[in-house]
C-alpha positions as CSV (number, residue, x, y, z in Angstrom):
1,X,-58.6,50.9,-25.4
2,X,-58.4,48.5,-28.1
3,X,-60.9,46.2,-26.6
4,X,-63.6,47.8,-28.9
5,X,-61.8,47.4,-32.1
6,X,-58.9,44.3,-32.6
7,X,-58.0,45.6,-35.8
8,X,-56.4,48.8,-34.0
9,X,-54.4,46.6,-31.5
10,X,-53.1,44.7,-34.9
11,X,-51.5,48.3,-36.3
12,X,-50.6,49.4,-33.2
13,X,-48.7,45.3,-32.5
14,X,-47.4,45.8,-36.7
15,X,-46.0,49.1,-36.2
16,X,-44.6,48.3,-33.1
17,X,-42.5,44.8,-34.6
18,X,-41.5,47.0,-37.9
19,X,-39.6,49.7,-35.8
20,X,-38.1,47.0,-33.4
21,X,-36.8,45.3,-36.5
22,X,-35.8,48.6,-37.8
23,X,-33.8,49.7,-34.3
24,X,-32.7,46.0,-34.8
25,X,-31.5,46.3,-38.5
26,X,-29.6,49.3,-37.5
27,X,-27.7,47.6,-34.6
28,X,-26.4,45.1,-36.2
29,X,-25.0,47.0,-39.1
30,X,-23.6,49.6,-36.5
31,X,-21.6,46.5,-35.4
32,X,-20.6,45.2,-38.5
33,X,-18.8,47.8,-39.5
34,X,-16.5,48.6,-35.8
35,X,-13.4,46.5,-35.5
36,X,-13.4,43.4,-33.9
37,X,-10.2,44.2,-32.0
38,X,-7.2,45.5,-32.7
39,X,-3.6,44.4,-33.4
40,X,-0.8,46.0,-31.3
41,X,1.8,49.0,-33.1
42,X,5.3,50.0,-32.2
43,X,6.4,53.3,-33.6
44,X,10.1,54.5,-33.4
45,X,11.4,57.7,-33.8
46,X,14.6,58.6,-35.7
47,X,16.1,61.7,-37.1
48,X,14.5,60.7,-40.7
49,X,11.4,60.0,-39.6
50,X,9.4,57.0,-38.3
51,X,9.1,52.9,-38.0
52,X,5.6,51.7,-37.1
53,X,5.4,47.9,-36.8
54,X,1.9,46.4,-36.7
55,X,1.8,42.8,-35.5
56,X,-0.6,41.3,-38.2
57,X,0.0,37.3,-37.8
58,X,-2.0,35.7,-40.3
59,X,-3.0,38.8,-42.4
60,X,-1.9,38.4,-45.9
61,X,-0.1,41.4,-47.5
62,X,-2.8,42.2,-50.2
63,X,-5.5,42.6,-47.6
64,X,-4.1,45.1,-45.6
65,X,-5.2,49.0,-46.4
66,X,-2.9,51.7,-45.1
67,X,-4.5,55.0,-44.8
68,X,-2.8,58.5,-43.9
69,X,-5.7,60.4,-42.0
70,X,-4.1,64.0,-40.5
71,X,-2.1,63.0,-37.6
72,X,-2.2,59.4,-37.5
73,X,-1.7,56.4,-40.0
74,X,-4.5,53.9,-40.3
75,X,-4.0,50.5,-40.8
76,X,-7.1,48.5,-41.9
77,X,-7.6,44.2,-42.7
78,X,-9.7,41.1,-41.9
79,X,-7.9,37.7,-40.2
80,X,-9.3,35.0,-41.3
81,X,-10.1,32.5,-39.0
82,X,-7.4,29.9,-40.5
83,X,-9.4,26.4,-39.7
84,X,-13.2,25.3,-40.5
85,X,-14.1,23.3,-37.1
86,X,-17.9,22.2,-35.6
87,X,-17.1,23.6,-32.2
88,X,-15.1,25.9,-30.6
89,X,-12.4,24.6,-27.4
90,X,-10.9,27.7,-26.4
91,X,-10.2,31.2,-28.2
92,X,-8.0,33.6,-27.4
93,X,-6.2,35.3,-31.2
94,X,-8.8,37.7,-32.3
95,X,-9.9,37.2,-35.8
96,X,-12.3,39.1,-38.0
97,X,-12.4,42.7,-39.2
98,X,-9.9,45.2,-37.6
99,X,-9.0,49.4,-38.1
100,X,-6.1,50.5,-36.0
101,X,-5.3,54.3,-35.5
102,X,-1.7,55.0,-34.9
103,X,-1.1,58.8,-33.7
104,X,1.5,60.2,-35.0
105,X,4.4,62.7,-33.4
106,X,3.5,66.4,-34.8
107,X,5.3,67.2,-37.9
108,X,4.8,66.1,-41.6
109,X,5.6,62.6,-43.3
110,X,5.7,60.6,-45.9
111,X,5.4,57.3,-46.5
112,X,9.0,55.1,-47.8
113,X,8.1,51.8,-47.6
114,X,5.8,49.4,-46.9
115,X,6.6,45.4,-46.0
116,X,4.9,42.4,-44.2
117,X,7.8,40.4,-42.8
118,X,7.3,37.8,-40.2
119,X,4.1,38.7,-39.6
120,X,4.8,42.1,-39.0
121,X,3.9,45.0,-40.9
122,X,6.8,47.8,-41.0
123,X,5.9,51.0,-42.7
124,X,8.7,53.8,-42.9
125,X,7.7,57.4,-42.8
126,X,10.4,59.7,-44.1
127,X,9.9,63.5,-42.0
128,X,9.8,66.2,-44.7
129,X,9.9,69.8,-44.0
């Protein structure tokens, strides 16, 4: 087919790279923005309301974004990976972006309070209503 004329087989090999690198482009933005893992929640249950601890080891306070979505509480930072190195050994604490959804029990809340302690981030949701 494009024996006859090269310079159809050189749009058709053009047009072909440009939407691969398109698809490509698309992936890897897809991936940038989905968490990289995510940390591990407790919530507790009281007669005020709710405890939700969020093991964030090496998060700083001021980088961590708490969202209230309807019915769940969203808790969104980046680790850091603490130490520049040329290689690799082994690597098992997750670092990098993460977004963690934490359903909540039906009922209406509010938030109380908000610390980082011990590497642990304890919000306090009061129950109103």
């Amino acid at each position: 087919m494009y024996r006859r004329n090269p310079t159809d087989w050189m749009w058709a090999e053009a047009i072909d790279r440009v939407e691969r690198a398109g698809r490509m482009q698309r992936q890897f933005f897809r991936l940038a923005r989905s968490s990289a893992w995510e940390p591990p929640a407790d919530v507790f249950e009281g007669e005020g309301g709710l405890a939700i601890v969020v093991a964030l080891p090496g998060v700083a306070e001021e980088d961590v974004e708490v969202l209230a979505e309807p019915g769940a509480i969203v808790v969104r930072a980046h680790r850091p990976q603490p130490l520049a190195c040329s290689a690799v050994r082994q690597l098992e604490i997750p670092y990098g972006f993460f977004e963690r959804r934490i359903a909540l029990p039906p009922g209406t809340y509010e938030p109380v309070s908000r610390t980082l302690t011990h590497g642990c981030l304890i919000l306090r949701l009061a129950r109103i209503g």
